[in-house]
C-alpha positions in Angstrom: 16.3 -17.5 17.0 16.1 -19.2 13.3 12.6 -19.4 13.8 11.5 -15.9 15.1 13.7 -14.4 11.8 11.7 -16.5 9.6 7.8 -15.8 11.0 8.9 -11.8 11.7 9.8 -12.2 8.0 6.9 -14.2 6.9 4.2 -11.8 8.9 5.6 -8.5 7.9 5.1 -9.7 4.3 1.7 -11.4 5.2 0.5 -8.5 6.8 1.7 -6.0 4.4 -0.3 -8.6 1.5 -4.0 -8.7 3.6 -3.6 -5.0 3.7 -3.1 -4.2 -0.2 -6.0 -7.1 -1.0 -8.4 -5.1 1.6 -7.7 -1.8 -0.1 -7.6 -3.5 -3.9 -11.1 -5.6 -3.4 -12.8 -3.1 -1.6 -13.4 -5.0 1.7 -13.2 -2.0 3.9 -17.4 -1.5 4.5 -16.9 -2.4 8.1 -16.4 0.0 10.8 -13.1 -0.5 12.6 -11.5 -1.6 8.7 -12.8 2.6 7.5 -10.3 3.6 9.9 -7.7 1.8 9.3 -7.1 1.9 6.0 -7.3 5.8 6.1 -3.6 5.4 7.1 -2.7 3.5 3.8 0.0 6.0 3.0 2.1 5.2 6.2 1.6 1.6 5.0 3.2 2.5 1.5 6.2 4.0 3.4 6.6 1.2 5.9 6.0 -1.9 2.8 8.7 0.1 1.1 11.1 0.9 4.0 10.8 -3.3 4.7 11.5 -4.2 1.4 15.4 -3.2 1.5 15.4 -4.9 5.0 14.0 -8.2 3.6 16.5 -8.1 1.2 19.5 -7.3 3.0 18.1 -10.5 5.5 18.1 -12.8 2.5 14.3 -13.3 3.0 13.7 -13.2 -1.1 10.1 -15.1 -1.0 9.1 -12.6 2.1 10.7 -9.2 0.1 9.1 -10.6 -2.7 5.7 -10.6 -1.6 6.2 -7.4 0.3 7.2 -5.6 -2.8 4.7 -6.8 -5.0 1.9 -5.6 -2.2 3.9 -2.2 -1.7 3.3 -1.8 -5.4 -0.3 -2.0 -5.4 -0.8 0.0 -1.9 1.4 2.5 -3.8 -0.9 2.4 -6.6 -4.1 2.7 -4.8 -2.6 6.1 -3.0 -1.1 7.6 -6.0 -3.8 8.8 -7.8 -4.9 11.1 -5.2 -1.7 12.4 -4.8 -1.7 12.7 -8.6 -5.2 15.2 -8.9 -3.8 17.8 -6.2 -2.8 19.7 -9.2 -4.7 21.3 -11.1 -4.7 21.9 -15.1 -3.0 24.9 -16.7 -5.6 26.9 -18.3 -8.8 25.3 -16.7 -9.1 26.8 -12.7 -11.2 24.4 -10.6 -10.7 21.2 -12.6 -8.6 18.6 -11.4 -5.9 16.8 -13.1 -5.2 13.3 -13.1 -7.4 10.0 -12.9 -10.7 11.2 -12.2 -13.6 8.2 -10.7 -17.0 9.3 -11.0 -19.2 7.0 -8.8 -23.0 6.7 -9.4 
């Protein structure tokens, strides 16, 4: 039962890291991956609901990585939360981190 503790732990963290390096690098061009990572957000909630888990499990390495990749899935989906306000004064322009792609 050791065992099964260890890889749950271990592909939890795992999965939560290839999802924050797909989202980071970009590597969602593909069709089924356009789809997926639409639902980032509920990955943010879940990497940070495991996180206390991890912990209270004694899995540092595994909360560890988890956090680190909650971090920057949180920081990939913040923004956009972020420009849903608008500035004071200026109607129709958004605030917040703006990317303009060529």
């Amino acid at each position: 039962m050791r065992k099964a503790g260890i890889v749950a732990g271990w592909a939890f963290a795992v999965g939560v890291a290839v999802w924050a390096v797909v989202r980071l690098v970009g590597l969602d061009g593909w069709y089924p991956a356009v789809q997926v990572v639409a639902f980032t957000p509920y990955a943010v909630l879940v990497a940070a609901l495991g996180v206390p888990v991890l912990a209270w499990w004694k899995k540092w390495p595994e909360a560890a990585v988890a956090a680190v990749s909650a971090v920057v899935l949180a920081a990939c989906v913040l923004p956009r939360a972020v420009t849903a306000t608008r500035w004071p004064g200026r109607p129709g322009r958004p605030c917040g981190w703006r990317a303009r792609i060529c």
